[in-house]
mmCIF file of the N, C-alpha and C atoms, coordinates in Angstrom:
data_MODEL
# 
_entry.id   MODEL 
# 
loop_
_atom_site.group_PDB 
_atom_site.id 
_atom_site.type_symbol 
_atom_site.label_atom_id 
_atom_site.label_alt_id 
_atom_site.label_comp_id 
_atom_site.label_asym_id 
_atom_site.label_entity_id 
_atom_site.label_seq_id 
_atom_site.pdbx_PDB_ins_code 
_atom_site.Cartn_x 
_atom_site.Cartn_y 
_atom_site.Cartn_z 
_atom_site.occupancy 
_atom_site.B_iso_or_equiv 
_atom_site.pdbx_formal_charge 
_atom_site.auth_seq_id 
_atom_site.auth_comp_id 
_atom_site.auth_asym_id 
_atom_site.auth_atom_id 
_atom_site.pdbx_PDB_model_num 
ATOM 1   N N  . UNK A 1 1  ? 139.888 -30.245 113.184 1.00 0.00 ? 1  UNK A N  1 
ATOM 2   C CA . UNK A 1 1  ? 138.813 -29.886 114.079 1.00 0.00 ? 1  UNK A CA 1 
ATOM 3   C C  . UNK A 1 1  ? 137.492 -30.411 113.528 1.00 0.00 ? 1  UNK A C  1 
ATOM 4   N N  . UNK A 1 2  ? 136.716 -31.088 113.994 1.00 0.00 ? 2  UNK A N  1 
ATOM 5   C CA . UNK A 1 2  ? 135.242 -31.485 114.186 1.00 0.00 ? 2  UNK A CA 1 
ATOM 6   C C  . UNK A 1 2  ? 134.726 -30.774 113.738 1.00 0.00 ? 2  UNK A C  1 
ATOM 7   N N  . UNK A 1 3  ? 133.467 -30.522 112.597 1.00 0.00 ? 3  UNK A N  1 
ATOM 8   C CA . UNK A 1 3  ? 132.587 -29.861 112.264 1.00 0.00 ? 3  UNK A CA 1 
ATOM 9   C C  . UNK A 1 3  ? 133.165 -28.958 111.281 1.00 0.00 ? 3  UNK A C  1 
ATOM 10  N N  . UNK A 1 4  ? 134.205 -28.139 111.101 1.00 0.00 ? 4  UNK A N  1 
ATOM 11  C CA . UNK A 1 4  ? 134.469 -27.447 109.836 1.00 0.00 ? 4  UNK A CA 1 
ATOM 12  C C  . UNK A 1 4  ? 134.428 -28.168 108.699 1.00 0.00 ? 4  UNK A C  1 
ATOM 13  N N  . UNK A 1 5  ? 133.820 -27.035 107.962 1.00 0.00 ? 5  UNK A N  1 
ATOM 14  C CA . UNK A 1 5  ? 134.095 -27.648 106.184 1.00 0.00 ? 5  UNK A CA 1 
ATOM 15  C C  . UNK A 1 5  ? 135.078 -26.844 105.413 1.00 0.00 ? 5  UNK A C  1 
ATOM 16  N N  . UNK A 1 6  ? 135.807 -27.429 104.595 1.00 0.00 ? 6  UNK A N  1 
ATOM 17  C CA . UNK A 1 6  ? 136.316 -26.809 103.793 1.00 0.00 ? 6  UNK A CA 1 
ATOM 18  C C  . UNK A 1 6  ? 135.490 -26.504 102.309 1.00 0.00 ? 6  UNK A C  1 
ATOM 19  N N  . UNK A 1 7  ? 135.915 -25.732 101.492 1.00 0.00 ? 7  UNK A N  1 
ATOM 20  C CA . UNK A 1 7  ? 135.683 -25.848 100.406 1.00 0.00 ? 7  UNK A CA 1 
ATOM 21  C C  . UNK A 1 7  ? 136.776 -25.282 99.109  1.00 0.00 ? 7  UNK A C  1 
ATOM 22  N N  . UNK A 1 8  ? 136.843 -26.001 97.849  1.00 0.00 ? 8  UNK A N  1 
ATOM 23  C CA . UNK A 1 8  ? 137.819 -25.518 96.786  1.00 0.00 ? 8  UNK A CA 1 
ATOM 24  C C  . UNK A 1 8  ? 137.163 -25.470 95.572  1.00 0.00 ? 8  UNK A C  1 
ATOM 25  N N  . UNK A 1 9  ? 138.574 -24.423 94.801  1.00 0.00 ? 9  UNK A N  1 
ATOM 26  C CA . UNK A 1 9  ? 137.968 -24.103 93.862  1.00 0.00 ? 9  UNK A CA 1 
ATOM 27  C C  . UNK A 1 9  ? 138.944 -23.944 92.935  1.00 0.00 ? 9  UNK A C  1 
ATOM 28  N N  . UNK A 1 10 ? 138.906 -25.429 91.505  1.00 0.00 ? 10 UNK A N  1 
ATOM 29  C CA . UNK A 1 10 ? 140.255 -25.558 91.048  1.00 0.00 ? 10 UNK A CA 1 
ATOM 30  C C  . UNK A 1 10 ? 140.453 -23.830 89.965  1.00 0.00 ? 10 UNK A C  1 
ATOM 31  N N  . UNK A 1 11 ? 141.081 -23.425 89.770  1.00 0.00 ? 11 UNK A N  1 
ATOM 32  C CA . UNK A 1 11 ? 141.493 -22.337 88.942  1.00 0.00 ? 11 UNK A CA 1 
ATOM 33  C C  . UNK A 1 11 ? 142.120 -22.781 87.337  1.00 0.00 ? 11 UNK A C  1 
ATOM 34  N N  . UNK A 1 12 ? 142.468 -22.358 86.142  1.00 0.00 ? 12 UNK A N  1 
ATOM 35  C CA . UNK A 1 12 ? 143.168 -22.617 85.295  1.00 0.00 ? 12 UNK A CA 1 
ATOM 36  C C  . UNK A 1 12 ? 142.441 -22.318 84.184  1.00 0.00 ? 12 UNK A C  1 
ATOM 37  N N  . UNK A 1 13 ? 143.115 -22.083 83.134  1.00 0.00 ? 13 UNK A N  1 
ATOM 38  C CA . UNK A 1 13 ? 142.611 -21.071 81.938  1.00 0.00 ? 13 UNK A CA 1 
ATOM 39  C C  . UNK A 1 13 ? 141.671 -22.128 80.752  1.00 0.00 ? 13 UNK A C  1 
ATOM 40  N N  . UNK A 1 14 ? 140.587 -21.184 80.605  1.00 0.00 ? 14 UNK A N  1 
ATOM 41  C CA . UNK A 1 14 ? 139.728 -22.223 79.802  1.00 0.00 ? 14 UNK A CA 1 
ATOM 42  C C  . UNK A 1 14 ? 140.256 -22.310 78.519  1.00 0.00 ? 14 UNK A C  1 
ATOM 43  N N  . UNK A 1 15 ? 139.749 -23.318 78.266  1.00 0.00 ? 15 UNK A N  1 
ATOM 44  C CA . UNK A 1 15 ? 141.010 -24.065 76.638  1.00 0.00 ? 15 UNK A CA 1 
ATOM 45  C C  . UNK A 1 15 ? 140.530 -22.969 75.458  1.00 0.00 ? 15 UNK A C  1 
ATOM 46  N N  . UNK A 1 16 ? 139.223 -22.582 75.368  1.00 0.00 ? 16 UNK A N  1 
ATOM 47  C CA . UNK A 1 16 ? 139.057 -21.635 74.348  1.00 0.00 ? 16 UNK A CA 1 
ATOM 48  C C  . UNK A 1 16 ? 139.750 -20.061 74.168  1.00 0.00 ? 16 UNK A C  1 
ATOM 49  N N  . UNK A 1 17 ? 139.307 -19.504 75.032  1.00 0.00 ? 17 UNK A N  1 
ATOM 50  C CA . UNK A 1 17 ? 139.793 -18.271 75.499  1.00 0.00 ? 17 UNK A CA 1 
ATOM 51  C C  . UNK A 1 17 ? 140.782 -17.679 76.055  1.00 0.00 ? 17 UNK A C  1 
ATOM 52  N N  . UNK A 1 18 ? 141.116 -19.182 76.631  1.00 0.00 ? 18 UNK A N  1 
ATOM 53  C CA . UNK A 1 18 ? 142.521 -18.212 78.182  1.00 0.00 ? 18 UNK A CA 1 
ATOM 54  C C  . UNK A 1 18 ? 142.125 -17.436 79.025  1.00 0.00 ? 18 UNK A C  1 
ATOM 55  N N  . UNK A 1 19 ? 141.240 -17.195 79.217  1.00 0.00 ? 19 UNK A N  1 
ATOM 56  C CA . UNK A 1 19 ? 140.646 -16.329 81.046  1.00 0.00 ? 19 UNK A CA 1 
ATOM 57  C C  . UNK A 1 19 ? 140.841 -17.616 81.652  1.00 0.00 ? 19 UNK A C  1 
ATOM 58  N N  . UNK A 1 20 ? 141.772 -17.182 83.013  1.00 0.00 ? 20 UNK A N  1 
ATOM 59  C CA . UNK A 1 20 ? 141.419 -18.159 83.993  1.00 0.00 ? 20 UNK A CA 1 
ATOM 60  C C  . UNK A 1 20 ? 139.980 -18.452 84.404  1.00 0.00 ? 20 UNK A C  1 
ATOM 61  N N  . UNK A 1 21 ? 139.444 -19.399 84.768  1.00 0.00 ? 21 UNK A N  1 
ATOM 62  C CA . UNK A 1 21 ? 138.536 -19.742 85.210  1.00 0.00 ? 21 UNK A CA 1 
ATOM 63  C C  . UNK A 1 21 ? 138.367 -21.019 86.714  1.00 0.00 ? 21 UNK A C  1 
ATOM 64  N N  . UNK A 1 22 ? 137.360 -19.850 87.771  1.00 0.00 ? 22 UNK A N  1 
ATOM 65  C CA . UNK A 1 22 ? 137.142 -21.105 88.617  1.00 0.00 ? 22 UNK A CA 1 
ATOM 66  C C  . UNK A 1 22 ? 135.931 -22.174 88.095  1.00 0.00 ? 22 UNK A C  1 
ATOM 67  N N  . UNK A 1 23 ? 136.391 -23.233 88.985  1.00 0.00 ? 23 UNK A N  1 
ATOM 68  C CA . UNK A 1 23 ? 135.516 -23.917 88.674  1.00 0.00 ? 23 UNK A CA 1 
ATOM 69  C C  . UNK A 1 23 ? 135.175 -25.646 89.426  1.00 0.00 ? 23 UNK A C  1 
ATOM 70  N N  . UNK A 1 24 ? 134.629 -26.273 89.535  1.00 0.00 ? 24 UNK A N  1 
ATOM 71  C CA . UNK A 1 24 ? 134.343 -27.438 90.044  1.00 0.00 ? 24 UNK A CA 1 
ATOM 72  C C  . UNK A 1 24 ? 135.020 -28.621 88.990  1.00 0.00 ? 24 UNK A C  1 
ATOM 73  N N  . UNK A 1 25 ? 135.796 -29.662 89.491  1.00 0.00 ? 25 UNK A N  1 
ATOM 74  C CA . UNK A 1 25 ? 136.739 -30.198 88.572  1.00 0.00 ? 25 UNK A CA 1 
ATOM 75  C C  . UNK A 1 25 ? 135.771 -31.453 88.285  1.00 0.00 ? 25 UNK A C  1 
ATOM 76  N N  . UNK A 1 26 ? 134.497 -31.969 89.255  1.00 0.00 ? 26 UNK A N  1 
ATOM 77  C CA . UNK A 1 26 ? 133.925 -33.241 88.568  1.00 0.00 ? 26 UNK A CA 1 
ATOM 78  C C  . UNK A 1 26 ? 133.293 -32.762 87.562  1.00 0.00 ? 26 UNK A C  1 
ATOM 79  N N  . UNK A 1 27 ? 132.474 -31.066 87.398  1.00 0.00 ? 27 UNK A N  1 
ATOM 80  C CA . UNK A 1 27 ? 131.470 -31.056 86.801  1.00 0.00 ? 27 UNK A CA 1 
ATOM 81  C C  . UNK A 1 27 ? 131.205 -30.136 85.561  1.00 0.00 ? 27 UNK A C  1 
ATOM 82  N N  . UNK A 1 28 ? 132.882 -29.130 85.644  1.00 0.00 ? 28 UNK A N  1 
ATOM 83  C CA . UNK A 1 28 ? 132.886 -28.705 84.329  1.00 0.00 ? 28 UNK A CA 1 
ATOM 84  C C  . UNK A 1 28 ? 132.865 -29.079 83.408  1.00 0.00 ? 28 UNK A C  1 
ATOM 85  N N  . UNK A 1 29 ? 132.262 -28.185 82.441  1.00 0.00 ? 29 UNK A N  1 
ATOM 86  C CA . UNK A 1 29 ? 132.363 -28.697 80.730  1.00 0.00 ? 29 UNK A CA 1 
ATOM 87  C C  . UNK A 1 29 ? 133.884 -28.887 80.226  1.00 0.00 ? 29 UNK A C  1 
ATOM 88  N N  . UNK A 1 30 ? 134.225 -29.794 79.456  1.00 0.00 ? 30 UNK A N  1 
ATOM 89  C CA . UNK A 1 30 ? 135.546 -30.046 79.504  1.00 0.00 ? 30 UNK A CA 1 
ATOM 90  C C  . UNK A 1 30 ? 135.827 -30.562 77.739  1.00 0.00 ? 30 UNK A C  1 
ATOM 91  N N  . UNK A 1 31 ? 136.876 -30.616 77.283  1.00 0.00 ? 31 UNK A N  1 
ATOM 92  C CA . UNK A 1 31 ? 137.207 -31.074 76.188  1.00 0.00 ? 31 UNK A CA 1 
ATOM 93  C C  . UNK A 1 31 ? 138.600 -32.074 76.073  1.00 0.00 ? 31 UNK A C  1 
ATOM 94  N N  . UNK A 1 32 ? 138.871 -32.939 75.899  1.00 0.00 ? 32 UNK A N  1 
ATOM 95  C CA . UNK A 1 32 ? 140.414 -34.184 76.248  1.00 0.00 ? 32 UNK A CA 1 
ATOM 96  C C  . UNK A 1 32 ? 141.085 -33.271 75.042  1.00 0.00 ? 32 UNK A C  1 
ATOM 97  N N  . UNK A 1 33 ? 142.191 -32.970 75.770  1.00 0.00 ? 33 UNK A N  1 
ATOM 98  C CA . UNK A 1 33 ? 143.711 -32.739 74.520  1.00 0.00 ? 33 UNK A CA 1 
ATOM 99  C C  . UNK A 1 33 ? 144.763 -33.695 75.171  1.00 0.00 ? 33 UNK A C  1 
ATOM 100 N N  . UNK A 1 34 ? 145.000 -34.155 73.895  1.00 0.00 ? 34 UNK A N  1 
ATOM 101 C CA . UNK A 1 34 ? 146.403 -35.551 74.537  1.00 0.00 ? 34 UNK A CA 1 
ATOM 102 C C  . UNK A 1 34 ? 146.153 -36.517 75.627  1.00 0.00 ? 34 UNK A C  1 
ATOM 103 N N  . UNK A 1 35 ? 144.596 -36.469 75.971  1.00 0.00 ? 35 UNK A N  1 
ATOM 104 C CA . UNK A 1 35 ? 144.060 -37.526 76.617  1.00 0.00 ? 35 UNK A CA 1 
ATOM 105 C C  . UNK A 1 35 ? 143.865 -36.938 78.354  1.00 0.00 ? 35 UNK A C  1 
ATOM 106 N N  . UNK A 1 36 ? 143.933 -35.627 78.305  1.00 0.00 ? 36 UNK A N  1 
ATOM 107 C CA . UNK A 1 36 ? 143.886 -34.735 79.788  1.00 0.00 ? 36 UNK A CA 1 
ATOM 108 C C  . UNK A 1 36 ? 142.800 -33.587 79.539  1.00 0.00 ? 36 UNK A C  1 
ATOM 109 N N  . UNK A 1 37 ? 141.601 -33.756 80.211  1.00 0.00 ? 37 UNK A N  1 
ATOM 110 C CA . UNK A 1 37 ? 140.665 -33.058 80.866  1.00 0.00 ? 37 UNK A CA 1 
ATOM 111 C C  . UNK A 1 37 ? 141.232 -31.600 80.506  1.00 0.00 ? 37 UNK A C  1 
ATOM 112 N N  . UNK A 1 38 ? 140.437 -30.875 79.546  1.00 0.00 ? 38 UNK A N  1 
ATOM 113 C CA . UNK A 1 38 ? 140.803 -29.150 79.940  1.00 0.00 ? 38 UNK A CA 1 
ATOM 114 C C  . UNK A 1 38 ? 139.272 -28.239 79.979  1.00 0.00 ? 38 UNK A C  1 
ATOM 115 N N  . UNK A 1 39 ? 139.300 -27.559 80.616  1.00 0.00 ? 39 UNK A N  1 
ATOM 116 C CA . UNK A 1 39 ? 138.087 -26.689 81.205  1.00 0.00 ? 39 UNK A CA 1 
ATOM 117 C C  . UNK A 1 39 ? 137.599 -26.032 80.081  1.00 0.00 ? 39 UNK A C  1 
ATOM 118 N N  . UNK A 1 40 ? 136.542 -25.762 79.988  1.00 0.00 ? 40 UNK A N  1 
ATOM 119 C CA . UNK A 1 40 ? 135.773 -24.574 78.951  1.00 0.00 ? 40 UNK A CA 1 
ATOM 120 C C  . UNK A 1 40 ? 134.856 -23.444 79.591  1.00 0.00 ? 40 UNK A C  1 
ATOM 121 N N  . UNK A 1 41 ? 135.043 -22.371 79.419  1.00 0.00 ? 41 UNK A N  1 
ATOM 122 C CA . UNK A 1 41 ? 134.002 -21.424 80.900  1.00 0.00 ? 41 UNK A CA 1 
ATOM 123 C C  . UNK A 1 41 ? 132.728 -21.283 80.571  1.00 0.00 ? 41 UNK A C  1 
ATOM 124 N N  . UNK A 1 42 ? 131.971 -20.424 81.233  1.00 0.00 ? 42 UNK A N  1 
ATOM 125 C CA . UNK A 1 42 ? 130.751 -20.596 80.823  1.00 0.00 ? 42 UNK A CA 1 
ATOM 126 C C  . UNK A 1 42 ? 129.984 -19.792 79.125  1.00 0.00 ? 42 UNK A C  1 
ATOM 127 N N  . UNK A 1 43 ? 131.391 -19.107 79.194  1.00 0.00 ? 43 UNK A N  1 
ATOM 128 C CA . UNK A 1 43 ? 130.705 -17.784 78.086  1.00 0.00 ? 43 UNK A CA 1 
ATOM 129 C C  . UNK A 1 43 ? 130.983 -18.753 76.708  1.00 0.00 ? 43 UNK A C  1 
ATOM 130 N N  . UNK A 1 44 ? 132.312 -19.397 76.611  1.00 0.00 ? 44 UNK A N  1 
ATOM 131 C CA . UNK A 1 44 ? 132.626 -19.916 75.723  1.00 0.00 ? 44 UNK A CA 1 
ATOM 132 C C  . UNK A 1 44 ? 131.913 -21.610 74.892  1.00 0.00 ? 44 UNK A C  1 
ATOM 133 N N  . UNK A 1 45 ? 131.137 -21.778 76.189  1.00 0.00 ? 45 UNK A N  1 
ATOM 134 C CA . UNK A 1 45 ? 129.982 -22.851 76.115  1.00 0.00 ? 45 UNK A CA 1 
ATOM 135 C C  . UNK A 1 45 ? 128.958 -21.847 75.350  1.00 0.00 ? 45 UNK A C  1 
ATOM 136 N N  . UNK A 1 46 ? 128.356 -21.239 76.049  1.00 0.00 ? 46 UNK A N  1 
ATOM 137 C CA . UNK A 1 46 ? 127.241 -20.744 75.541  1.00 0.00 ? 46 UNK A CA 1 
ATOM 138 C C  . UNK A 1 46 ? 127.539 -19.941 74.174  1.00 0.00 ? 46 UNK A C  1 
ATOM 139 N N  . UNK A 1 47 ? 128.460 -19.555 73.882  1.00 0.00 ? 47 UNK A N  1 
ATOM 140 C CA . UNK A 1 47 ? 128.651 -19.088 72.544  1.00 0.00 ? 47 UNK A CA 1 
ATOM 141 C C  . UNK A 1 47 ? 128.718 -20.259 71.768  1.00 0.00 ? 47 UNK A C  1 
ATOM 142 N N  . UNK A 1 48 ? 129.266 -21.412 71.811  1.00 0.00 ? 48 UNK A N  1 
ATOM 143 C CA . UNK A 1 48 ? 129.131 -22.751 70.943  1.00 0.00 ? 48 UNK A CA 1 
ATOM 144 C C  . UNK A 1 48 ? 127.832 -23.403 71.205  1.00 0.00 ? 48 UNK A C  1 
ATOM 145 N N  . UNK A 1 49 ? 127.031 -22.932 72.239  1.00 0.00 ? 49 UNK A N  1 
ATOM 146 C CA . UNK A 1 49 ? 125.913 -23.495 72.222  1.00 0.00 ? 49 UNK A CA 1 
ATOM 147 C C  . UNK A 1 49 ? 124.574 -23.042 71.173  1.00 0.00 ? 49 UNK A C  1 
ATOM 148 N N  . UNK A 1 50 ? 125.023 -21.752 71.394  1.00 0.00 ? 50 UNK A N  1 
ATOM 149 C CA . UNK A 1 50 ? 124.390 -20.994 70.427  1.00 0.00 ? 50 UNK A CA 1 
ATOM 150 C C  . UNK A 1 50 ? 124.390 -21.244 68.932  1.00 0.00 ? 50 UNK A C  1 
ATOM 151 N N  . UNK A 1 51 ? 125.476 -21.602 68.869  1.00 0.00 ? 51 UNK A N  1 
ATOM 152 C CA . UNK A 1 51 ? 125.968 -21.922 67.399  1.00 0.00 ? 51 UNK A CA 1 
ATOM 153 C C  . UNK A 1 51 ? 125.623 -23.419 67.037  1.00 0.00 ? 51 UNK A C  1 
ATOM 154 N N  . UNK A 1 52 ? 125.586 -24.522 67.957  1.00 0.00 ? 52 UNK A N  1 
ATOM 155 C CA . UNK A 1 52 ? 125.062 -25.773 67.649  1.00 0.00 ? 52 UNK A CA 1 
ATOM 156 C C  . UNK A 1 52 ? 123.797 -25.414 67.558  1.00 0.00 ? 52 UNK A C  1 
ATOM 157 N N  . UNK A 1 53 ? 122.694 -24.762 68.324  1.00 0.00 ? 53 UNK A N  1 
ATOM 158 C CA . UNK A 1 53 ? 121.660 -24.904 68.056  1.00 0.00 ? 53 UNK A CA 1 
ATOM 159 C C  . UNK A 1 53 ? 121.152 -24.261 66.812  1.00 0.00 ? 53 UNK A C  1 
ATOM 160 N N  . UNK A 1 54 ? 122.063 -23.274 66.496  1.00 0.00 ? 54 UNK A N  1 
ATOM 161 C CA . UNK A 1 54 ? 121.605 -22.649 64.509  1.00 0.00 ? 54 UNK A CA 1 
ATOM 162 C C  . UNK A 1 54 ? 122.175 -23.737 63.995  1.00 0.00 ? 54 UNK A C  1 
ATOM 163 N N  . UNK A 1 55 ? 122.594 -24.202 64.205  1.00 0.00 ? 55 UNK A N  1 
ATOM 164 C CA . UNK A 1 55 ? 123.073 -25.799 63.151  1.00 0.00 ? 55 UNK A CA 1 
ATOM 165 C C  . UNK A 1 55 ? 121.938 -26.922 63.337  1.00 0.00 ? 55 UNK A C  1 
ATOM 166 N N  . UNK A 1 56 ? 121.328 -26.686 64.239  1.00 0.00 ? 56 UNK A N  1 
ATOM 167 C CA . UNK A 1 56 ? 120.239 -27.869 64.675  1.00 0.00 ? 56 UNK A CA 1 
ATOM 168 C C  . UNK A 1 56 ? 121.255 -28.991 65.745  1.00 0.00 ? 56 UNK A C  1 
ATOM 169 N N  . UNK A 1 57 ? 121.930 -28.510 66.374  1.00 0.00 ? 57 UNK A N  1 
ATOM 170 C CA . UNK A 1 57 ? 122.652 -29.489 67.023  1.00 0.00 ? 57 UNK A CA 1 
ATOM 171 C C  . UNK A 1 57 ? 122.335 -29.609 68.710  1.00 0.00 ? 57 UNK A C  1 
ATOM 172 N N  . UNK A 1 58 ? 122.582 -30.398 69.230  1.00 0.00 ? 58 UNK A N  1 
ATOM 173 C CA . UNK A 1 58 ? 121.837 -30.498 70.760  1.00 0.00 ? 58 UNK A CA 1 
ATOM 174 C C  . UNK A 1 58 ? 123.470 -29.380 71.120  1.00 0.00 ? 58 UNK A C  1 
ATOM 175 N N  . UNK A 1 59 ? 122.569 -28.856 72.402  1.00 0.00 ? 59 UNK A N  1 
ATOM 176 C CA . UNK A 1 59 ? 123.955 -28.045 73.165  1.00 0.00 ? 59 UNK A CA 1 
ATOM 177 C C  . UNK A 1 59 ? 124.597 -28.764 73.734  1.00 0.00 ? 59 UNK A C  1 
ATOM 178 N N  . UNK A 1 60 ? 125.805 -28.268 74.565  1.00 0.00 ? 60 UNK A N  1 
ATOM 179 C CA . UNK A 1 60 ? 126.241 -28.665 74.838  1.00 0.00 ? 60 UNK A CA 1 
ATOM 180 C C  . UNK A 1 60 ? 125.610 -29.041 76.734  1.00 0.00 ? 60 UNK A C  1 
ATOM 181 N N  . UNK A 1 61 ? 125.556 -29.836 77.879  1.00 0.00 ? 61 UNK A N  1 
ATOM 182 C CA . UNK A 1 61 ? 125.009 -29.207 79.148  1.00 0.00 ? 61 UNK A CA 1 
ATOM 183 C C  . UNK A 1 61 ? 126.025 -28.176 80.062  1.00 0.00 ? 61 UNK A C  1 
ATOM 184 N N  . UNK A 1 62 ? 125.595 -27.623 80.463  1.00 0.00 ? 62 UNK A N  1 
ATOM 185 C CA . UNK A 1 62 ? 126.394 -26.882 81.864  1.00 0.00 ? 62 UNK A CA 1 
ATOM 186 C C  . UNK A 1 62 ? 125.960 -27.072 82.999  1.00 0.00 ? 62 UNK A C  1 
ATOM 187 N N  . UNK A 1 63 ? 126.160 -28.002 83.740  1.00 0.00 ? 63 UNK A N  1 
ATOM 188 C CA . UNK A 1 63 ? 125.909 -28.548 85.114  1.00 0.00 ? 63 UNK A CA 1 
ATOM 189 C C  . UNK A 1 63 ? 125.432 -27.822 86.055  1.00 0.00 ? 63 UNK A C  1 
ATOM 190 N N  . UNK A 1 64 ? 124.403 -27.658 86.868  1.00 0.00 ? 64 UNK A N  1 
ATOM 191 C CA . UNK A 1 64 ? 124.667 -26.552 88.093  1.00 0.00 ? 64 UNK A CA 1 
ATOM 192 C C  . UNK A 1 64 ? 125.587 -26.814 89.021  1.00 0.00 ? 64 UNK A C  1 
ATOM 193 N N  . UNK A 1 65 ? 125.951 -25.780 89.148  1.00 0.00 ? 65 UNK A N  1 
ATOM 194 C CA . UNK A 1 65 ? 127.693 -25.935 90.083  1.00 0.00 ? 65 UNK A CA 1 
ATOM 195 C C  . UNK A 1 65 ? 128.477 -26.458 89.512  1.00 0.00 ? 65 UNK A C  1 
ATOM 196 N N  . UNK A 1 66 ? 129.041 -26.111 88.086  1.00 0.00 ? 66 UNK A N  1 
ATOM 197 C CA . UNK A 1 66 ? 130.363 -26.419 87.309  1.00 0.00 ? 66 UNK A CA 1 
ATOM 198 C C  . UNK A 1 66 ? 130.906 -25.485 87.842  1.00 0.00 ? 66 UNK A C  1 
ATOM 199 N N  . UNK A 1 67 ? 131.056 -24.047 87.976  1.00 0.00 ? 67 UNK A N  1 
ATOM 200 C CA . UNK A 1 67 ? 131.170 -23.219 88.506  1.00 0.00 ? 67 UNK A CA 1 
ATOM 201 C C  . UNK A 1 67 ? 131.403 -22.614 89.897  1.00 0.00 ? 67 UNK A C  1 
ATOM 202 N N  . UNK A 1 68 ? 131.122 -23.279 90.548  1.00 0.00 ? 68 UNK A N  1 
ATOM 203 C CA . UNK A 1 68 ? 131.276 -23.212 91.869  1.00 0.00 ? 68 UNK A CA 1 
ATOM 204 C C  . UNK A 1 68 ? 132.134 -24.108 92.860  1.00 0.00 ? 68 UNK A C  1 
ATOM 205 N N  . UNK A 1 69 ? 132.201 -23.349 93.805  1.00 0.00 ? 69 UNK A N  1 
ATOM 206 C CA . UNK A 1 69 ? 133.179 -24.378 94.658  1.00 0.00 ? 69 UNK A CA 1 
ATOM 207 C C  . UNK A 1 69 ? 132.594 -25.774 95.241  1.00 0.00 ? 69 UNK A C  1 
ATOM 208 N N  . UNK A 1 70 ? 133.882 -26.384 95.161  1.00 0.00 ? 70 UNK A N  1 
ATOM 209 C CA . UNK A 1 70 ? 132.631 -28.177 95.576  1.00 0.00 ? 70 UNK A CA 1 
ATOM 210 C C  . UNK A 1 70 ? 134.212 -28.332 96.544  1.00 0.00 ? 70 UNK A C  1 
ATOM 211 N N  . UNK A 1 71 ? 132.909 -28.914 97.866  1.00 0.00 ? 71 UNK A N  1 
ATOM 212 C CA . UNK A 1 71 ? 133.489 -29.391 99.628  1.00 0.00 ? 71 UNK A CA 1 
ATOM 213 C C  . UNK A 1 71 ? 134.812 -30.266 99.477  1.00 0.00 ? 71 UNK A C  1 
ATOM 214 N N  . UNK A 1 72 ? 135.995 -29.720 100.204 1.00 0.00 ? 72 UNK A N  1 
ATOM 215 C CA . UNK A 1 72 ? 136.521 -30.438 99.726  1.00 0.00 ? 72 UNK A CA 1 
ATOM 216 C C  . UNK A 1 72 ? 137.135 -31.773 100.204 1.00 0.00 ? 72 UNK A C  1 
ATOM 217 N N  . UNK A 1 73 ? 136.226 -32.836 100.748 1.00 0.00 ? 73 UNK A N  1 
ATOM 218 C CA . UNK A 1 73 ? 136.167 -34.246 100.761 1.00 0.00 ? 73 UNK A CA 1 
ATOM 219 C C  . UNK A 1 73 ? 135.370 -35.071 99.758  1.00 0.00 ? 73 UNK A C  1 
ATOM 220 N N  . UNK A 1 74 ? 134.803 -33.811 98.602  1.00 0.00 ? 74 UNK A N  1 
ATOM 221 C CA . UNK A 1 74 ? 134.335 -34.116 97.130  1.00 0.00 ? 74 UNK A CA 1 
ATOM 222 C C  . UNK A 1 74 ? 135.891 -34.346 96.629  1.00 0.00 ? 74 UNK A C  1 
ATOM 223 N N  . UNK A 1 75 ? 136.603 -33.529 96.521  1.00 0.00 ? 75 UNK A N  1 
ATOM 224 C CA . UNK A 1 75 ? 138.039 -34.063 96.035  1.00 0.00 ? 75 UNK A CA 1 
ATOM 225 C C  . UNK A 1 75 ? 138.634 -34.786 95.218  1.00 0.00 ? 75 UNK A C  1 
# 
């Protein structure tokens, strides 16, 4: 039908913690294991962010709308 949008929202457990987490698949924070994309949520960023910056280290970014659902002909 004409004019509807969809929207999604991939699910799957963040690599640090294991809480599932939603999230936007272009724009989450992510880390490669075995050469495949795995999610990191937001708490578990900002707790390493915290910790790079007492190290003097740049943070890490968190995108606006890593988190959120993205249209899905973003896809």
């Amino acid at each position: 039908m004409a004019g509807l949008n969809g929207y999604a929202l991939v699910y799957s457990p963040c690599l640090v913690c294991k809480q599932v987490i939603g999230y936007n698949p272009h724009l989450v924070p992510s880390l490669r294991v075995n050469g495949v994309k795995q999610p990191v949520c937001r708490n578990c960023l900002e707790i390493a962010n915290r910790r790079r910056e007492k190290n003097g280290d740049t943070p890490h970014p968190i995108m606006p709308g890593a988190y959120e659902p993205i249209r899905e002909e973003e896809l």
